[in-house]
Jmol script that loads the backbone (N, CA, C; Angstrom):
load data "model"
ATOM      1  N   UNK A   1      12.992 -84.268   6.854  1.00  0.00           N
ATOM      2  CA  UNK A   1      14.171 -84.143   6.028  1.00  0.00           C
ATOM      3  C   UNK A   1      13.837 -84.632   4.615  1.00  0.00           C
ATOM      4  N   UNK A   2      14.266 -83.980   3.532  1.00  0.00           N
ATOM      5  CA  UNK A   2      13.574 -83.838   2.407  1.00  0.00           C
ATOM      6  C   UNK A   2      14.911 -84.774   1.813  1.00  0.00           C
ATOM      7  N   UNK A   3      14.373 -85.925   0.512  1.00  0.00           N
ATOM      8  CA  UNK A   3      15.501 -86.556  -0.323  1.00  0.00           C
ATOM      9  C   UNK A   3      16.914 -86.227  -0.524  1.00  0.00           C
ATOM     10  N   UNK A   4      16.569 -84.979  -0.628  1.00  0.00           N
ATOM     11  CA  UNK A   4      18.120 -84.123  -1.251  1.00  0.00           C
ATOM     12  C   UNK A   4      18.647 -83.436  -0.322  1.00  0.00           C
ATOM     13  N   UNK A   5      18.324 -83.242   1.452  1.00  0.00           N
ATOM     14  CA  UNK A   5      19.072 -82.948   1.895  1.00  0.00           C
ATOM     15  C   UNK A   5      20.035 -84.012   2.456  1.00  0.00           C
ATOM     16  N   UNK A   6      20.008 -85.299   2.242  1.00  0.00           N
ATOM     17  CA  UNK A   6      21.513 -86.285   2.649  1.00  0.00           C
ATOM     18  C   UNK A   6      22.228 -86.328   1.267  1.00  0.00           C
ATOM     19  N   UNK A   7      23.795 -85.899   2.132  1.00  0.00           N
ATOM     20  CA  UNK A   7      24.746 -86.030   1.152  1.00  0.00           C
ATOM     21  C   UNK A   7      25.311 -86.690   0.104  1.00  0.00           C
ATOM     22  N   UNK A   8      24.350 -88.347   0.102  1.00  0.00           N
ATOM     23  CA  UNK A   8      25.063 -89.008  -1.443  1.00  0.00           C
ATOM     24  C   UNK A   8      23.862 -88.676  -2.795  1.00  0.00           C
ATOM     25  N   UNK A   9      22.632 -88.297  -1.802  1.00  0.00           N
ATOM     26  CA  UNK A   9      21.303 -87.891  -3.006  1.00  0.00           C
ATOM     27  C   UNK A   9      22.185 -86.767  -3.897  1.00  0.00           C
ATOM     28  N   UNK A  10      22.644 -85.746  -3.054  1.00  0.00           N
ATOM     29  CA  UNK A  10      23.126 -84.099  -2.991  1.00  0.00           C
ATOM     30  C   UNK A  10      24.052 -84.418  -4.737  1.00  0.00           C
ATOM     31  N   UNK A  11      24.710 -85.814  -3.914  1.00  0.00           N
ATOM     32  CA  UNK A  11      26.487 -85.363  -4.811  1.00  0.00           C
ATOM     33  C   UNK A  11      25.540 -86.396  -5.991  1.00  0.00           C
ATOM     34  N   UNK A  12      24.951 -87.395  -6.001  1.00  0.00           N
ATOM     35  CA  UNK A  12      24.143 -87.987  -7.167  1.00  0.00           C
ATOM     36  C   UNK A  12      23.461 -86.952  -7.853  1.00  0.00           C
ATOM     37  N   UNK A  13      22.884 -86.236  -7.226  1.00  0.00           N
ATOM     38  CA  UNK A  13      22.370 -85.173  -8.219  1.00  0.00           C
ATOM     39  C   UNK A  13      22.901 -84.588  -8.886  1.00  0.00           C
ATOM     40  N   UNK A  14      24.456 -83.920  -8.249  1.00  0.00           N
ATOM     41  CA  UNK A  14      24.785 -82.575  -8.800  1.00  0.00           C
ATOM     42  C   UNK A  14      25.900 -83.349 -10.152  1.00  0.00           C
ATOM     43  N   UNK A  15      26.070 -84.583  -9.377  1.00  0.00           N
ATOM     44  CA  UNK A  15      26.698 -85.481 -10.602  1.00  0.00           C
ATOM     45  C   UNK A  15      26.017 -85.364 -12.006  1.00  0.00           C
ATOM     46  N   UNK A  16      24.996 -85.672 -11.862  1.00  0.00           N
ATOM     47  CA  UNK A  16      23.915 -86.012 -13.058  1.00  0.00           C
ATOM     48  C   UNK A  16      23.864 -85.245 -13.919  1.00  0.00           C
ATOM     49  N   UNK A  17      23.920 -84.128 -13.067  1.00  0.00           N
ATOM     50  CA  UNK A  17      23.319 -82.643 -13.648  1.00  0.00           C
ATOM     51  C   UNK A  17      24.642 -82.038 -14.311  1.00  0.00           C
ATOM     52  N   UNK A  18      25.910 -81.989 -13.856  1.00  0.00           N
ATOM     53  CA  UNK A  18      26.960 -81.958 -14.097  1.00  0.00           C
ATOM     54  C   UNK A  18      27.409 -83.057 -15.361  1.00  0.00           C
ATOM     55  N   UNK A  19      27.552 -83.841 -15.663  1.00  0.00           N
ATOM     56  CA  UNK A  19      27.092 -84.989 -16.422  1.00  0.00           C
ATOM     57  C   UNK A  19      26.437 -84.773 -18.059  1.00  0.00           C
ATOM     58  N   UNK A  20      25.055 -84.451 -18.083  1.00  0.00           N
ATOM     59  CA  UNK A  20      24.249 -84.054 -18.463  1.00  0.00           C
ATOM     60  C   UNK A  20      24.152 -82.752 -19.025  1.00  0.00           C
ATOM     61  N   UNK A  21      25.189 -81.949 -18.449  1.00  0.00           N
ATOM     62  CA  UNK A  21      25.238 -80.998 -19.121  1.00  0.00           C
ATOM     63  C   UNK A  21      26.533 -80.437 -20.188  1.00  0.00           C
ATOM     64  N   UNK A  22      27.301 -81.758 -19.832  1.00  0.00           N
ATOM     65  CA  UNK A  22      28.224 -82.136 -20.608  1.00  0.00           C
ATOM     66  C   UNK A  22      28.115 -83.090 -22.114  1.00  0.00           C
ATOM     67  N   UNK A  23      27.095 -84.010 -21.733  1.00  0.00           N
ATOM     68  CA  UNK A  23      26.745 -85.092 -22.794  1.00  0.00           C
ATOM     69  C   UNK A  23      25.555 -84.138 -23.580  1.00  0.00           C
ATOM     70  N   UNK A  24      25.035 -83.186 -23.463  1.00  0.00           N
ATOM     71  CA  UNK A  24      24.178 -82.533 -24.170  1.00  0.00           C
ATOM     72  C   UNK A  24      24.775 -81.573 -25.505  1.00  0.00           C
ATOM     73  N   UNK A  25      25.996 -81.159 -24.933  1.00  0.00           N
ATOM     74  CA  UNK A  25      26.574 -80.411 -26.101  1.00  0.00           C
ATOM     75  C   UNK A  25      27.512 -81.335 -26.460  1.00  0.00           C
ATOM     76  N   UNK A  26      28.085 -82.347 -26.346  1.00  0.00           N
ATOM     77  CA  UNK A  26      28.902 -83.491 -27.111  1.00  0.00           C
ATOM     78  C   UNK A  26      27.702 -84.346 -27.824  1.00  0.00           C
ATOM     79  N   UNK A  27      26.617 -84.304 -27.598  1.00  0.00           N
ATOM     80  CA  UNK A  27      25.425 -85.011 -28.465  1.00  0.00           C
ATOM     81  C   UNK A  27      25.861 -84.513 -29.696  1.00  0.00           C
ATOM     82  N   UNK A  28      25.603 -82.932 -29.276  1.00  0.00           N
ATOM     83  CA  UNK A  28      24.897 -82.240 -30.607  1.00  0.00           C
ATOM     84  C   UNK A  28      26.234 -82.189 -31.406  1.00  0.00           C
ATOM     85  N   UNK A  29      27.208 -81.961 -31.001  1.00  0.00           N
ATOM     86  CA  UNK A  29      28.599 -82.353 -32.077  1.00  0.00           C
ATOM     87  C   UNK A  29      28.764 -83.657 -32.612  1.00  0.00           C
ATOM     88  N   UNK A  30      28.665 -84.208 -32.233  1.00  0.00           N
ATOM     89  CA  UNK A  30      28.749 -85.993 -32.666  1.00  0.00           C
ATOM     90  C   UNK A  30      27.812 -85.774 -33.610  1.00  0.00           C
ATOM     91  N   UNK A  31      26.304 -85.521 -33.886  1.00  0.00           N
ATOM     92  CA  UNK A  31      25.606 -85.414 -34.784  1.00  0.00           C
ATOM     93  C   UNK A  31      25.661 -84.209 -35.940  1.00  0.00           C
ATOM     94  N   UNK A  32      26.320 -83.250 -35.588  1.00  0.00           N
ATOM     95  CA  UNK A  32      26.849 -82.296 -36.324  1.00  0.00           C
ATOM     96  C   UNK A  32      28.091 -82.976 -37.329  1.00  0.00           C
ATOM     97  N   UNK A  33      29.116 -83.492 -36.362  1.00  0.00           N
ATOM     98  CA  UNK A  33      30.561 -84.135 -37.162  1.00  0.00           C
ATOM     99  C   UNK A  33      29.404 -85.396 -38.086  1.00  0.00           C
ATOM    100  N   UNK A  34      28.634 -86.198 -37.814  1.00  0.00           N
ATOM    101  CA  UNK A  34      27.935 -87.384 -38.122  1.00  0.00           C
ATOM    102  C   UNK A  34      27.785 -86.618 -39.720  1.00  0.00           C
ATOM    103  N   UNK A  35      26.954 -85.875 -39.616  1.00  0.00           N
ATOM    104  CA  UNK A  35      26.526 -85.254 -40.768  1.00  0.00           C
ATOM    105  C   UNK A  35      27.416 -84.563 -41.692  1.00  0.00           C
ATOM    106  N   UNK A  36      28.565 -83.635 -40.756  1.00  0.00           N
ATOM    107  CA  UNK A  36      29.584 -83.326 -41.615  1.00  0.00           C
ATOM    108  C   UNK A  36      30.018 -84.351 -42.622  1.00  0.00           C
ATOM    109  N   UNK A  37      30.891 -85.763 -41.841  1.00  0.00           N
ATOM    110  CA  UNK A  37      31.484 -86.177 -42.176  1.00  0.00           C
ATOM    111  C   UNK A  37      31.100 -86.793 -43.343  1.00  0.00           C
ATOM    112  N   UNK A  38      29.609 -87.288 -43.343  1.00  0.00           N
ATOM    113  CA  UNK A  38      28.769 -87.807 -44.883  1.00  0.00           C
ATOM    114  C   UNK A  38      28.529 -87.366 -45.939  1.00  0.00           C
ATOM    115  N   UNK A  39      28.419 -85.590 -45.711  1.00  0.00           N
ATOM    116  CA  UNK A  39      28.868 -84.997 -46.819  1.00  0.00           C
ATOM    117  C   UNK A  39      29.971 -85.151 -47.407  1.00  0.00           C
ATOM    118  N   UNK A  40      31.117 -84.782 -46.895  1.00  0.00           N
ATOM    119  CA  UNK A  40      32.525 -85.047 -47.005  1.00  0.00           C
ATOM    120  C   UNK A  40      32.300 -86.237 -48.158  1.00  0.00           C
ATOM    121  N   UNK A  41      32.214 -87.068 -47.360  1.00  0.00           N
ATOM    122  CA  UNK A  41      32.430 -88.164 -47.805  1.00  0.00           C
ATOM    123  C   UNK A  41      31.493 -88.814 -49.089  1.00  0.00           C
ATOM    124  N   UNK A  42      30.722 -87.678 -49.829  1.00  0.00           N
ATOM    125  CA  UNK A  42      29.765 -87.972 -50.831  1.00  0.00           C
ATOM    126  C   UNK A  42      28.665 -88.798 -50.714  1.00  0.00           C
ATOM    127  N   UNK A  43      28.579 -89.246 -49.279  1.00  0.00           N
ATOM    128  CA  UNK A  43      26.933 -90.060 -48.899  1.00  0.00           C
ATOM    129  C   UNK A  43      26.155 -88.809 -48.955  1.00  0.00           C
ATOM    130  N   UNK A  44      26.292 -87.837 -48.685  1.00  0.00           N
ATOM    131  CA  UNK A  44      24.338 -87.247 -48.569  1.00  0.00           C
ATOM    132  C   UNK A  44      24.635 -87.085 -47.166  1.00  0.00           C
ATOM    133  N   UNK A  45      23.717 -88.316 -46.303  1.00  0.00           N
ATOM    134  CA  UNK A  45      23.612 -88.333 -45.367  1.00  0.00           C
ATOM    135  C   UNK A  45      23.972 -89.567 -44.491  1.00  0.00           C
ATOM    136  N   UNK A  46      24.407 -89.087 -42.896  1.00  0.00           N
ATOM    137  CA  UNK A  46      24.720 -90.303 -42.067  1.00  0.00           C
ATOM    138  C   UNK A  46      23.678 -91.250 -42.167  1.00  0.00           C
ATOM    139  N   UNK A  47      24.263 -92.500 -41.547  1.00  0.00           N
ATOM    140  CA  UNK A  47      23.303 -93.437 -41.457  1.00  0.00           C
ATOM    141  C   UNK A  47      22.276 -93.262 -40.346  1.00  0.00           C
ATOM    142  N   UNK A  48      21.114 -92.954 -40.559  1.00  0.00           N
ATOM    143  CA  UNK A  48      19.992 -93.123 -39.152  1.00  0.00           C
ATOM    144  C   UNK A  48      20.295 -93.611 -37.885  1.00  0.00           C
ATOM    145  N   UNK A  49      21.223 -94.928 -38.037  1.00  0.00           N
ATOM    146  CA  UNK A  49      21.150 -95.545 -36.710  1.00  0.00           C
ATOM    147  C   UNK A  49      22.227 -95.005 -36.064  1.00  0.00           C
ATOM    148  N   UNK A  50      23.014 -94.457 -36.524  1.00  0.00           N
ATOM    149  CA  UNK A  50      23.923 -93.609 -35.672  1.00  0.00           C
ATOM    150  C   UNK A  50      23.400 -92.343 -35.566  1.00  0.00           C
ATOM    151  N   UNK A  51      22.809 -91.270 -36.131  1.00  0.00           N
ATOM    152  CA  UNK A  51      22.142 -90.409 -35.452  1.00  0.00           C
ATOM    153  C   UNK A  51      21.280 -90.933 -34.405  1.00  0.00           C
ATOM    154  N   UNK A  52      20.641 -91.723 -34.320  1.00  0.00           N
ATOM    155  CA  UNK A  52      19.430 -92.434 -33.345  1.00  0.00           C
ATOM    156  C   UNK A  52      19.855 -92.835 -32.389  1.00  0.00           C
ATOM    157  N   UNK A  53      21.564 -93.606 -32.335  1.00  0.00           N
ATOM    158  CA  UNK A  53      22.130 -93.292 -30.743  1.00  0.00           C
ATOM    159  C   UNK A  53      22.476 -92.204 -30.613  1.00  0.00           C
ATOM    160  N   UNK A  54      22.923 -91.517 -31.201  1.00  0.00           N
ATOM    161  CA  UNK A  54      23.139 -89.987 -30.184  1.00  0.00           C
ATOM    162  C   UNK A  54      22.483 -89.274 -30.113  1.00  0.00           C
ATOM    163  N   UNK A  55      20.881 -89.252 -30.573  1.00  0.00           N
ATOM    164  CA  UNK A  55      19.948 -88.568 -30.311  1.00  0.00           C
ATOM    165  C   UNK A  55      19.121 -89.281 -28.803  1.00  0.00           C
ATOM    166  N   UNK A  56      19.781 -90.261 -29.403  1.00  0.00           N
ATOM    167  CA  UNK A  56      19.195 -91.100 -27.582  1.00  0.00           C
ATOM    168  C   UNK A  56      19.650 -90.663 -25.773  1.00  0.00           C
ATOM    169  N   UNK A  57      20.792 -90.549 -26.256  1.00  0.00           N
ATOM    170  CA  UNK A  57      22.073 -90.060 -25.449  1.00  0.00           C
ATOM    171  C   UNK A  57      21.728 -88.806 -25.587  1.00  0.00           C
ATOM    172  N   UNK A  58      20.944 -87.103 -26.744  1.00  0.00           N
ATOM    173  CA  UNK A  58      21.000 -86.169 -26.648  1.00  0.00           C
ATOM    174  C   UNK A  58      19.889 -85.776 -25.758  1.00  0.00           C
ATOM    175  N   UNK A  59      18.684 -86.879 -26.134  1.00  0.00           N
ATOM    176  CA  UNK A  59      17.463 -86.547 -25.527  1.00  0.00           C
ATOM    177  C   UNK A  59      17.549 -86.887 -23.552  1.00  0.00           C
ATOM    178  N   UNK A  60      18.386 -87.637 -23.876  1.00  0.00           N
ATOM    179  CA  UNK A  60      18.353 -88.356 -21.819  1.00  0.00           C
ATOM    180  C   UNK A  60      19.106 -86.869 -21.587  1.00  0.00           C
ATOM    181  N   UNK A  61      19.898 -86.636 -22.020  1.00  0.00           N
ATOM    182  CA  UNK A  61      20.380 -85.705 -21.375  1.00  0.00           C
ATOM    183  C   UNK A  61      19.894 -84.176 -21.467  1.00  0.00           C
ATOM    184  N   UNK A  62      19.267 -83.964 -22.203  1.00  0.00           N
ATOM    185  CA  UNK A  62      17.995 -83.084 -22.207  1.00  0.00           C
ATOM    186  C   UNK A  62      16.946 -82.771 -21.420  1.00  0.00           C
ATOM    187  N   UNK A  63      16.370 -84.303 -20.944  1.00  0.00           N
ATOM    188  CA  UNK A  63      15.303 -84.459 -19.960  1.00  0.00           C
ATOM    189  C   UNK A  63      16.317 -84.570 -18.339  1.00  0.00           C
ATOM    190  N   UNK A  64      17.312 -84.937 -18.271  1.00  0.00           N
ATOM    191  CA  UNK A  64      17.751 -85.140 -17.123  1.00  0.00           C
ATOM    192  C   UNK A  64      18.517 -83.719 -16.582  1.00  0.00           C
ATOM    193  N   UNK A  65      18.963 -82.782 -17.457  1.00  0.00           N
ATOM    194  CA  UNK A  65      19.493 -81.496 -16.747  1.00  0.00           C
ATOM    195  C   UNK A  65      18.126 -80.709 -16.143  1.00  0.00           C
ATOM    196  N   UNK A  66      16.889 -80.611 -17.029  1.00  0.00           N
ATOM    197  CA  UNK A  66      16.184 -79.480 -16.398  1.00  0.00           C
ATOM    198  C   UNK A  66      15.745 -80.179 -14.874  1.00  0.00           C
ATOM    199  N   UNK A  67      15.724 -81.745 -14.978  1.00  0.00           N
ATOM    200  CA  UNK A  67      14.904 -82.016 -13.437  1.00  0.00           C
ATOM    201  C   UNK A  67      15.830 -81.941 -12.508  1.00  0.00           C
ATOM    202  N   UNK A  68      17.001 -82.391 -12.895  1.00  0.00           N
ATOM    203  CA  UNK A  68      17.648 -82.752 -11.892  1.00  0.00           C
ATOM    204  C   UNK A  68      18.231 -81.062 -11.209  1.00  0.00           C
ATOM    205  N   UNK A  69      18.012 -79.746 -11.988  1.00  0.00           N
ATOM    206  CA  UNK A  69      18.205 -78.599 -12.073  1.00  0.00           C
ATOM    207  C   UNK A  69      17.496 -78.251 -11.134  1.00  0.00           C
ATOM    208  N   UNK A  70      16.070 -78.536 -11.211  1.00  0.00           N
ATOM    209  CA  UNK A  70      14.849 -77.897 -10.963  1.00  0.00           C
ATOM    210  C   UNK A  70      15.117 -78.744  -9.385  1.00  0.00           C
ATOM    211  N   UNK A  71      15.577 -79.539  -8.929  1.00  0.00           N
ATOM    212  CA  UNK A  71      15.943 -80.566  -7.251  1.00  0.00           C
ATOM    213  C   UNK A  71      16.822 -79.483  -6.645  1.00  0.00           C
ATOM    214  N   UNK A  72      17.649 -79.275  -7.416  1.00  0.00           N
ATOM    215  CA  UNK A  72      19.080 -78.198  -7.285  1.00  0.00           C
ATOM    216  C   UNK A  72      18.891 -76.657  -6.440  1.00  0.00           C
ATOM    217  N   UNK A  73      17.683 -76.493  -7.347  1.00  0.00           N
ATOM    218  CA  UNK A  73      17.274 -75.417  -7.229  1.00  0.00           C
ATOM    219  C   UNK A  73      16.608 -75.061  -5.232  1.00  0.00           C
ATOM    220  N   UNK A  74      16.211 -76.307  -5.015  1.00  0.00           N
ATOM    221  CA  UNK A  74      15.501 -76.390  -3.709  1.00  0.00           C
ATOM    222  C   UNK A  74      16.490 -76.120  -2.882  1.00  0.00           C
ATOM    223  N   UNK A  75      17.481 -76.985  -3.099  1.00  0.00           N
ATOM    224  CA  UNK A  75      18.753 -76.491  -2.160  1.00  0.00           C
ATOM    225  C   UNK A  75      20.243 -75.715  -1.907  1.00  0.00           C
ATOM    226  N   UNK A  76      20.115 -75.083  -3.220  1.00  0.00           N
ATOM    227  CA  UNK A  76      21.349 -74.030  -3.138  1.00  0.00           C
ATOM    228  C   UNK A  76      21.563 -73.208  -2.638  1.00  0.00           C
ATOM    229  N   UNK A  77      19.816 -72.370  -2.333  1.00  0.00           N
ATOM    230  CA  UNK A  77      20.332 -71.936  -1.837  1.00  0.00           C
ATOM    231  C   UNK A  77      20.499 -71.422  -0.105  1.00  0.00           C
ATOM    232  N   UNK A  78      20.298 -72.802  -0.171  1.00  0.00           N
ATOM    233  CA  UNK A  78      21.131 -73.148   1.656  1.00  0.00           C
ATOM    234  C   UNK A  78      22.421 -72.542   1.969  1.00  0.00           C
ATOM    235  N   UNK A  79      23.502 -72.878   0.761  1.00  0.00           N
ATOM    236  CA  UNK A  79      24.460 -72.597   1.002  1.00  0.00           C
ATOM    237  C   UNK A  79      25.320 -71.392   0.184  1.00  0.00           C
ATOM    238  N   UNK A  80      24.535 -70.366   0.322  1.00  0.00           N
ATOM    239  CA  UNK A  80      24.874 -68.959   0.146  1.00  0.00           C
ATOM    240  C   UNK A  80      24.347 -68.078   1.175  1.00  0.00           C
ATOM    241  N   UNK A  81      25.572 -67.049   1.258  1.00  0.00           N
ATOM    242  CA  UNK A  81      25.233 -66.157   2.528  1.00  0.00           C
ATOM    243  C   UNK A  81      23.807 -65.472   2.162  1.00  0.00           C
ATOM    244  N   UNK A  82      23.017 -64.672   3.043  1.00  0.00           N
ATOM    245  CA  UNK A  82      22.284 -63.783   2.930  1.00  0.00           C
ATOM    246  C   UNK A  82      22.138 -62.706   2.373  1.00  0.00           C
ATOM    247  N   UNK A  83      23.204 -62.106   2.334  1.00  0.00           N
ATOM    248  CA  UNK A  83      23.452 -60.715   1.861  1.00  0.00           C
ATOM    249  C   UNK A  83      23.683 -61.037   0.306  1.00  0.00           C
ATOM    250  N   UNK A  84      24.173 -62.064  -0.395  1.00  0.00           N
ATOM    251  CA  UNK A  84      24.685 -62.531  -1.667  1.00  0.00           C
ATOM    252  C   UNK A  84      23.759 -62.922  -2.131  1.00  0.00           C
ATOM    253  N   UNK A  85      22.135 -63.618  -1.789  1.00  0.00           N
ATOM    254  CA  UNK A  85      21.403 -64.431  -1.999  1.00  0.00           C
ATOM    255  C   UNK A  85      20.520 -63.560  -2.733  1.00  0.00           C
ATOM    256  N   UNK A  86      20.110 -62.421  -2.998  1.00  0.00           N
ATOM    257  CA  UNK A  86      19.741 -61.524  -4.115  1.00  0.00           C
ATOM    258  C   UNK A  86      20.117 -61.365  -5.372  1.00  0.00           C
ATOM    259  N   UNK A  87      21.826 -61.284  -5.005  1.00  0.00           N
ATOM    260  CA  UNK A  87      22.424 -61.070  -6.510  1.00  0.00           C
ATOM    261  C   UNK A  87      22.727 -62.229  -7.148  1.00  0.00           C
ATOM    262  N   UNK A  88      22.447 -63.434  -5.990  1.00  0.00           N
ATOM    263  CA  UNK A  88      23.343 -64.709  -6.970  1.00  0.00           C
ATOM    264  C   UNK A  88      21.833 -65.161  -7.562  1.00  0.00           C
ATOM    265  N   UNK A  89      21.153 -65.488  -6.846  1.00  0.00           N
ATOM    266  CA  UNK A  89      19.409 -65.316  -7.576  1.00  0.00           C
ATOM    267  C   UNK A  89      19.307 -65.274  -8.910  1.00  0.00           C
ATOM    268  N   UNK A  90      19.454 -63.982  -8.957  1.00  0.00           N
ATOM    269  CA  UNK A  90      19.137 -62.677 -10.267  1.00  0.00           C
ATOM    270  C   UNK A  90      20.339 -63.247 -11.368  1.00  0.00           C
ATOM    271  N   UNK A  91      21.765 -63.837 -11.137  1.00  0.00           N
ATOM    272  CA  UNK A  91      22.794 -64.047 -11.937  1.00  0.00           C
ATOM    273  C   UNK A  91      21.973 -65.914 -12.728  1.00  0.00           C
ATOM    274  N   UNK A  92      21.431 -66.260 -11.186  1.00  0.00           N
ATOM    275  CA  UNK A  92      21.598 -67.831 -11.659  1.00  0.00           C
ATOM    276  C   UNK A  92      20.186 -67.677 -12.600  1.00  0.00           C
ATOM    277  N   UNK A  93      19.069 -67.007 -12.492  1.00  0.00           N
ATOM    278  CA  UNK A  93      17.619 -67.001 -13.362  1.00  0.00           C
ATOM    279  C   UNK A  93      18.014 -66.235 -14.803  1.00  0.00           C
ATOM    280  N   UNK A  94      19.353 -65.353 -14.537  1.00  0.00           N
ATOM    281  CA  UNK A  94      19.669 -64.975 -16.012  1.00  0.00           C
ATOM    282  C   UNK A  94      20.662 -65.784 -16.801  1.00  0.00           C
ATOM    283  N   UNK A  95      21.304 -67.035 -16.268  1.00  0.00           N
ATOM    284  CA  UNK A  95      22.316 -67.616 -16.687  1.00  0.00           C
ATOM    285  C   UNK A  95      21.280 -68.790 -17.198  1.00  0.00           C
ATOM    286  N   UNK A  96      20.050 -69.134 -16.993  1.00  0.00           N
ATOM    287  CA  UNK A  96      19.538 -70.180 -17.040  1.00  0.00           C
ATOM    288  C   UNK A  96      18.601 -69.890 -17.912  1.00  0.00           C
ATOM    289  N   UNK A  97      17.920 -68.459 -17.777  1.00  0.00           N
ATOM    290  CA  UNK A  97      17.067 -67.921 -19.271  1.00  0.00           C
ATOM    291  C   UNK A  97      18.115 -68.565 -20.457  1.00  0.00           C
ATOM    292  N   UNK A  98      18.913 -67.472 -20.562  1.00  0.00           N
ATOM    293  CA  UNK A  98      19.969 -67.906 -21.663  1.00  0.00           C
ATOM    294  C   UNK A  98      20.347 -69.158 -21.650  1.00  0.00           C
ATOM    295  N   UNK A  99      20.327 -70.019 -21.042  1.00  0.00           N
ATOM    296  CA  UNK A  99      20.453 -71.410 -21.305  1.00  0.00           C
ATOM    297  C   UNK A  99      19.847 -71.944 -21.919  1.00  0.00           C
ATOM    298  N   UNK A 100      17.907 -71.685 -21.727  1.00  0.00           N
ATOM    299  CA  UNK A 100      16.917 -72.272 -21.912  1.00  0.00           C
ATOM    300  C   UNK A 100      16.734 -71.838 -23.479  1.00  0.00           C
ATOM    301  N   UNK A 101      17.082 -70.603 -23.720  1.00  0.00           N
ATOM    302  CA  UNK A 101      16.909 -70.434 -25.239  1.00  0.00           C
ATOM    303  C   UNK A 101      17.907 -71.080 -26.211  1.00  0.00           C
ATOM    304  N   UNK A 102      19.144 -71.481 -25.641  1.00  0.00           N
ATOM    305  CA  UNK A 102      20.133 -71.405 -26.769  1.00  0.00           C
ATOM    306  C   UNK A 102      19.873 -73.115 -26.646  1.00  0.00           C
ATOM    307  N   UNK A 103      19.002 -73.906 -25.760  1.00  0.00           N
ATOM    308  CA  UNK A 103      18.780 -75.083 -25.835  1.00  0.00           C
ATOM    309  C   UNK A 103      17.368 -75.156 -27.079  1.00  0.00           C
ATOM    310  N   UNK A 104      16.771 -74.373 -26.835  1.00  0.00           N
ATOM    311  CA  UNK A 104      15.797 -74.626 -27.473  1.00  0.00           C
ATOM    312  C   UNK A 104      15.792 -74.544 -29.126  1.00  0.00           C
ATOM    313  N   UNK A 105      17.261 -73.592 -29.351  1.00  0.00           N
ATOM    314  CA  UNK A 105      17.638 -73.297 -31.030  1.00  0.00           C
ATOM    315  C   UNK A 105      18.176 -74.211 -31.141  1.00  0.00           C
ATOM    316  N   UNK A 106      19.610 -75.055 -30.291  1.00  0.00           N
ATOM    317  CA  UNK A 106      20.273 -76.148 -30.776  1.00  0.00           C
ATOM    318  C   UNK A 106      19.364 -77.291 -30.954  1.00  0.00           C
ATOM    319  N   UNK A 107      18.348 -77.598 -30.164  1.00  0.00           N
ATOM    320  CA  UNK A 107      17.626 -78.545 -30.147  1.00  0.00           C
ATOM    321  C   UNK A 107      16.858 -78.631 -31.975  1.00  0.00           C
ATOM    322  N   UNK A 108      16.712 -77.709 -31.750  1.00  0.00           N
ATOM    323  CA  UNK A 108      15.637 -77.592 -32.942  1.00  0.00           C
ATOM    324  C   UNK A 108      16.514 -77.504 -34.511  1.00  0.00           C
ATOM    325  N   UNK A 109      17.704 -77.371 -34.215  1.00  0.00           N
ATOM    326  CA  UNK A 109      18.768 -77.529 -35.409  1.00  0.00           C
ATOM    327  C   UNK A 109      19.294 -78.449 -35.580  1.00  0.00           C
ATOM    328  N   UNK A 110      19.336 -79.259 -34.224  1.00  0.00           N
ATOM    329  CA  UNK A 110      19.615 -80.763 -34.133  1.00  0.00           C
ATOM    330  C   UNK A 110      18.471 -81.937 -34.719  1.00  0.00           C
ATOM    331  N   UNK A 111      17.256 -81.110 -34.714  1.00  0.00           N
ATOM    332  CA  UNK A 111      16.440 -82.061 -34.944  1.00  0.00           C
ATOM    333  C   UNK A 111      16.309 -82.142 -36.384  1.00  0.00           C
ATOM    334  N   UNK A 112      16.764 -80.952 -36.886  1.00  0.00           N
ATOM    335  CA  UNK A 112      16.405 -80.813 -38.626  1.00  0.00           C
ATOM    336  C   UNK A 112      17.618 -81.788 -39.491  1.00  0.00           C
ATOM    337  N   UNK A 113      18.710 -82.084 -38.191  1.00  0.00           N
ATOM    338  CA  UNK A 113      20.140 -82.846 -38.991  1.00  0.00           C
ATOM    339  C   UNK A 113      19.631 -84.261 -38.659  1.00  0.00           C
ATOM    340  N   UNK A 114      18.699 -84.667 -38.300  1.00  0.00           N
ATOM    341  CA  UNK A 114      18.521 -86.014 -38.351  1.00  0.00           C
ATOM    342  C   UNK A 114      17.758 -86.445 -39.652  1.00  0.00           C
ATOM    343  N   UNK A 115      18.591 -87.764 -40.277  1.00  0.00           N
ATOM    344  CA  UNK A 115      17.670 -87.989 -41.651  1.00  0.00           C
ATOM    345  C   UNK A 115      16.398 -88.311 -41.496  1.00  0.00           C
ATOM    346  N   UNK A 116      15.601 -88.160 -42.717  1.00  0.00           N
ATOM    347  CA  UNK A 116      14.565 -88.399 -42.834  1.00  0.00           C
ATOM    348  C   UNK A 116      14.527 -89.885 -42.859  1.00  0.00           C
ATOM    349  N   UNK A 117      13.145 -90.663 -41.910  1.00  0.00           N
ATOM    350  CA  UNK A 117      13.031 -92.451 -41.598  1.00  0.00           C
ATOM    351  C   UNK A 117      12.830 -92.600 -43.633  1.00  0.00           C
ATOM    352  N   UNK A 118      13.512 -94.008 -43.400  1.00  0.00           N
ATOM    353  CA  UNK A 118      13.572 -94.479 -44.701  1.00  0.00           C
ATOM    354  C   UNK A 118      11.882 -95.219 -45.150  1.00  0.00           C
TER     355      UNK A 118
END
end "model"
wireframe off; spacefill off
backbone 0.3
color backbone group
């Protein structure tokens, strides 16, 4: 019996992952509003150390959706019928391409809004 087939690993995981995939796009707004708001406000730019916690908080949750995804992946699909287990496949590897790219542009737009170290 493998880690993730007992039920509090199962619901810890799907927590995490669930979780995580929530705090990943509230990162990138918090650092988006961060930056808005300093313009606004005639600074230039936010202060570092507040981008630097929520880049802390953007990055955990960055590293923690794909693994805890990739655990997920071992056992879902246990619980889909047979006959469905083709098409839900094919839906979940195309829902997750597109995931993987539009992570990889926000990421990389997120990284350009962090100030430069003083």
């Amino acid at each position: 019996m493998a880690f993730y087939d007992k039920l509090p690993a199962k619901a810890a995981i799907d927590f995490t992952h669930d979780i995580a995939a929530g705090l990943w796009p509230g990162a990138v707004t918090a650092m988006w509003l961060l930056q808005r708001g300093a313009e606004k406000s005639g600074a230039g730019l936010a202060p570092r150390s507040a981008y630097l916690a929520v880049w802390w908080v953007f990055a955990l949750a960055l590293v923690a959706l794909p693994a805890t995804g990739l655990v997920r992946m071992r056992y879902w699909r246990l619980n889909v019928r047979s006959g469905a287990l083709e098409v839900k496949t094919r839906l979940v590897q195309t829902k997750h391409a597109l995931f993987v790219v539009m992570m990889v542009v926000v990421t990389a737009w997120a990284a350009m809004l962090m100030p430069p170290p003083v």
